[in-house]
N, C-alpha and C positions, 0 to 999 in steps of 0.2 A: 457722364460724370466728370467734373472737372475738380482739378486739385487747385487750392490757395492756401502757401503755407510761408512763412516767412522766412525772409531771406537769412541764411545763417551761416554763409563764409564771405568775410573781409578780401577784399582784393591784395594780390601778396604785395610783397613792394616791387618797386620800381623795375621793369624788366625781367623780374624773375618768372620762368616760364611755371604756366600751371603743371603741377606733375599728376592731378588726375584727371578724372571724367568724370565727375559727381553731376547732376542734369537736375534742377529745380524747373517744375511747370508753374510759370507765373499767373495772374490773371488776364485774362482776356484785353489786349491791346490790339491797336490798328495795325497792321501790317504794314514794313515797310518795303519799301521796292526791291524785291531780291530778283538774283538772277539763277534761270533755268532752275525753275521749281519742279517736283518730283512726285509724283503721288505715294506714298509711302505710311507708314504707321509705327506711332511709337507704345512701347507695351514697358507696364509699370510694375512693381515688385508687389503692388497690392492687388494686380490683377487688373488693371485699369489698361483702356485701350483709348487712343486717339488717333483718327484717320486724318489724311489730309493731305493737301500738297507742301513738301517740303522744302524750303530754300533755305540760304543764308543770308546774312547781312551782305548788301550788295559791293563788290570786292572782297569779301572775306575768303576762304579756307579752311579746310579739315588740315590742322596741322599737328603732325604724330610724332611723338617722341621714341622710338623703337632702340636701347642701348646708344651706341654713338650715332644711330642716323636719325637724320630727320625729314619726315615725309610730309609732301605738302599734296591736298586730294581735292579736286572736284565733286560735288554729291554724284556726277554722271559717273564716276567711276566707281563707286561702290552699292554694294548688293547688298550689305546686311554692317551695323554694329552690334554688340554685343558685348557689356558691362556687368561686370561683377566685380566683389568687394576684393581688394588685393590686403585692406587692411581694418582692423574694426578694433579700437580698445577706448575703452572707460578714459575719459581724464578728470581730472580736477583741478581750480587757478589754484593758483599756488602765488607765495611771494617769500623772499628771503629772510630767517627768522631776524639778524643782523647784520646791517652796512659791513660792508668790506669782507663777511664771512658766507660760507656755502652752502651751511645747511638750510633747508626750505621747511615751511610750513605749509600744510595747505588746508582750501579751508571751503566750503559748500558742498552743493551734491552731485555729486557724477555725472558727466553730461556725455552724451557717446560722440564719438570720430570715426570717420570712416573715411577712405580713398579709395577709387576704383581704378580698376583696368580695363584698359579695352581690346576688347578682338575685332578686328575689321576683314569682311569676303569683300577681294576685287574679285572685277572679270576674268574667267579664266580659270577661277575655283585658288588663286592663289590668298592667304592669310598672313598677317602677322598682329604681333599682339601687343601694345606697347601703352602710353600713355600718353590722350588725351591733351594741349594745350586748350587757353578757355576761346571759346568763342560763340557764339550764338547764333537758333536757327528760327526760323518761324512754321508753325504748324499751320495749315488754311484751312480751317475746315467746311463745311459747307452754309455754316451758321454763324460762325465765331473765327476769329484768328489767336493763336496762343503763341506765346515768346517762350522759346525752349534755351534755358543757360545753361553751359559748358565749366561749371564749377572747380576750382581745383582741390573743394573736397568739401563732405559734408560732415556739419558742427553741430549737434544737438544741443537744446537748451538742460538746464538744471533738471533732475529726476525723471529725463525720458528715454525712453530704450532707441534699440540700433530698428525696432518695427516702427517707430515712430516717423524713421528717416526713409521715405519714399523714395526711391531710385528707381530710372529705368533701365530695363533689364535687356532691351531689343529695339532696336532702331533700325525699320527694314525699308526696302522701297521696290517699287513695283515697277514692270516694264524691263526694256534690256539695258544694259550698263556700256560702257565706254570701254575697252582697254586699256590698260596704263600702256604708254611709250615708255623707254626701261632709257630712251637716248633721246637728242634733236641733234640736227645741224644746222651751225651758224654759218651762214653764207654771204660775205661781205662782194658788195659793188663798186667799185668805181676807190677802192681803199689797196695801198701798195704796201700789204702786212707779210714780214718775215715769219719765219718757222719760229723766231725770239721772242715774238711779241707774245706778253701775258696778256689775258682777257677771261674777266672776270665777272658775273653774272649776279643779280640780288631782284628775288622775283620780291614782285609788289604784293604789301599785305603782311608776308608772313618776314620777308625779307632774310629768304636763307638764301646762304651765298652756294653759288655752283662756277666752278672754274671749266673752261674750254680750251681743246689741244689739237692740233692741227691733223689736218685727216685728210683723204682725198685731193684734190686739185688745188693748186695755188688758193688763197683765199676763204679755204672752207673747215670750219674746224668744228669736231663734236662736243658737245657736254652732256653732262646727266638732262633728264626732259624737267624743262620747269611747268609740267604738269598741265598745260594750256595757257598758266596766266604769263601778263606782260612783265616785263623785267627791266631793270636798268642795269647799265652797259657802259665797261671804261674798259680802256684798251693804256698798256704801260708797257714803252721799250726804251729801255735804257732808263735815263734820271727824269722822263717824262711820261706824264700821264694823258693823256685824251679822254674824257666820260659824258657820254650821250646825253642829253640836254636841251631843251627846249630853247629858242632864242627871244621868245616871248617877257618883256618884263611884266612883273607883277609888285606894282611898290608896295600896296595895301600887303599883300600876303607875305613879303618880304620883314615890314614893318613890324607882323605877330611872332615871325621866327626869331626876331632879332631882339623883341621883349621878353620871351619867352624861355631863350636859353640861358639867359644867369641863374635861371629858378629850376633848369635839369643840372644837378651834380652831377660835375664828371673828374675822371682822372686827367684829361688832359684841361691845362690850363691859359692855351692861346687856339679858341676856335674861331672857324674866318667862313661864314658862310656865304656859297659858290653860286648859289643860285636855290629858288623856290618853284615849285609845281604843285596845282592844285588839282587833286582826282574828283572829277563832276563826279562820277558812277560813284564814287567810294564815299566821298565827302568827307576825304580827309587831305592834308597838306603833307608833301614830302620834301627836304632840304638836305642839300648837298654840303657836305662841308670839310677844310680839309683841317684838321686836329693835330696840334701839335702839344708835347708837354718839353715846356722850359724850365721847368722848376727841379728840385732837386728828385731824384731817382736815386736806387741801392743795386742799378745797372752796373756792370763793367764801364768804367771814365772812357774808356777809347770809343764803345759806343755804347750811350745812355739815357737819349733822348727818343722814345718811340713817339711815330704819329701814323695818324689812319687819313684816308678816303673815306666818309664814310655818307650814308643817308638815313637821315631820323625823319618818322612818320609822329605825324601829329594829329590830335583828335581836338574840335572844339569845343571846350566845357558850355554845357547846356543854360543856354540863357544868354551868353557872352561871347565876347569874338577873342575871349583868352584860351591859349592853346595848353593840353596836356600832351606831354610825351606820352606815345603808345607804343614803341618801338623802334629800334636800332640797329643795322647793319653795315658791314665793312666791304667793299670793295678791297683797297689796296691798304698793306699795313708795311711798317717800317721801324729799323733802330738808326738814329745817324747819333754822328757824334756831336758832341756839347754845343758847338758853334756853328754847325752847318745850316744851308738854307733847306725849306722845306723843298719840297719835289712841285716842279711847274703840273702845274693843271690847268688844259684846254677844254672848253666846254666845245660839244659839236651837234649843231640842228641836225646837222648831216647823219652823224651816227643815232640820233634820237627815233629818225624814220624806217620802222621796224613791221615787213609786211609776213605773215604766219601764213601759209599751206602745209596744211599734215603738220609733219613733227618738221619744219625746216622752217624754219627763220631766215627771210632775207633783211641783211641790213642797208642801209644809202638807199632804198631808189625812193 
């Protein structure tokens, strides 16, 4: 039995993280190249089953919202999701009775909303329960491939009920699971780094930031585990930055970052982009760039000018080689005052070469 029901939640704006787990089964599309797919099975609220092997979009992540953390998961590391409604009420459009005043009118027939939550078993029998960001998985079945979406919530149309809204209720997978690492260490070569030096981590994809702090023997410092995937890497002592980077130029791909960011509103308004990297596996573009705002602030005057380190992830709209923002992350943030120069940043092939055993990262060789 297969579901095709139309699509009925809008993408939120710009950046804002999905805060459910609502899961629409699409129709039957080609599959495309995921990695480490899973045999697993997803179970629906109307009693509907799909088997299959399950992956992501290739580079993607299970990225979870749990209070202030935020978890980023491999399919290999979990045993089971589990989704249920956190929220269900009636709405109705509405629009304001008169310009400049508060009261609303509203006006059609009730369309239902809902928001889920998620429960996730890792390895180990540990759980937590939190919410969902959007992202997509693919089902393979043995006849057909289906595209499973990660919603941040579902919208029913005019006079239909919360049964009309198919949700699944269990996303399980078969075979053993992976451990989560709770740590890694960063093991730098042939680099003459004090106890001082900040270093600052932002995994690819989901791009949450993870800071590292000196541990063990000259050179070796821990942070939280970025969960298996690759990550970009700056290192800042004193008024200078260093951030890992490739020495390859790219002018075509350069060209799309550098059309494309007048059209991402931001608060800062002098960005200076440092360099461009293309992910083959991901098929998407990441740019480094360092952000500064000159314009006026409601800062303290002694200091009131913040700027970031930061790397935006770009996606290419289908059909075109014009770029969408798909996300934003900061390495290193700052306030200086009104007239000062930004902070030097060194790009380094050298820190870019990043070899993985276990949970240890070696960096330089």
């Amino acid at each position: 039995m297969k579901h095709s029901f139309q699509k009925t939640a809008r993408r939120r704006a710009r950046l804002a993280p999905a805060l459910g787990a609502a899961l629409a089964l699409l129709a039957a599309v080609p599959v495309a190249a995921a990695q480490e797919p899973r045999e697993g099975r997803v179970e629906f609220s109307d009693g509907t089953l799909v088997d299959g092997k399950i992956s992501l979009t290739p580079g993607g992540s299970l990225k979870i919202e749990t209070g202030p953390q935020i978890r980023v998961l491999d399919l290999d590391r979990v045993r089971e999701i589990r989704l249920s409604p956190e929220k269900e009420e009636m709405d109705r459009k509405w629009r304001f009775k008169a310009a400049g005043q508060t009261a609303k009118e509203y006006f059609g027939e009730p369309y239902p909303v809902r928001s889920l939550q998620a429960t996730v078993l890792l390895a180990g029998g540990e759980s937590f329960t939190g919410h969902l960001y959007s992202t997509v998985l693919y089902v393979e079945g043995a006849e057909n491939a289906q595209k499973v979406l990660l919603l941040s919530r579902q919208s029913g149309g005019e006079g239909q009920t919360f049964k009309d809204l198919v949700y699944p209720t269990r996303i399980s997978f078969a075979g053993a699971t992976v451990a989560e690492a709770t740590a890694a260490t960063l093991r730098f070569k042939g680099f003459d780094l004090t106890s001082k030096a900040e270093i600052a981590v932002l995994t690819r994809g989901a791009l949450v930031r993870l800071e590292a702090a000196p541990a063990g023997p000259p050179g070796e410092f821990k942070m939280p585990s970025p969960w298996g995937r690759e990550f970009f890497l700056a290192i800042k002592t004193g008024g200078k930055i260093v951030a890992a980077w490739p020495s390859a130029k790219d002018a075509k791909t350069l060209a799309q970052v550098q059309n494309a960011l007048p059209k991402s509103e931001d608060f800062f308004d002098e960005r200076r982009v440092l360099g461009v990297f293309r992910d083959p596996a991901a098929a998407e573009i990441y740019s480094l760039l360092l952000a500064a705002r000159k314009g006026g602030t409601t800062l303290d005057e002694k200091r009131s000018q913040p700027w970031r380190l930061e790397v935006y992830r770009w996606k290419t709209e289908e059909g075109s080689d014009r770029l969408m923002l798909a996300g934003q992350g900061w390495l290193f943030r700052g306030i200086d005052a009104k007239n000062a120069a930004a902070p030097a940043v060194e790009l380094s092939d050298k820190l870019w070469h990043i070899e993985k055993n276990g949970d240890t990262w070696t960096v330089g060789e």
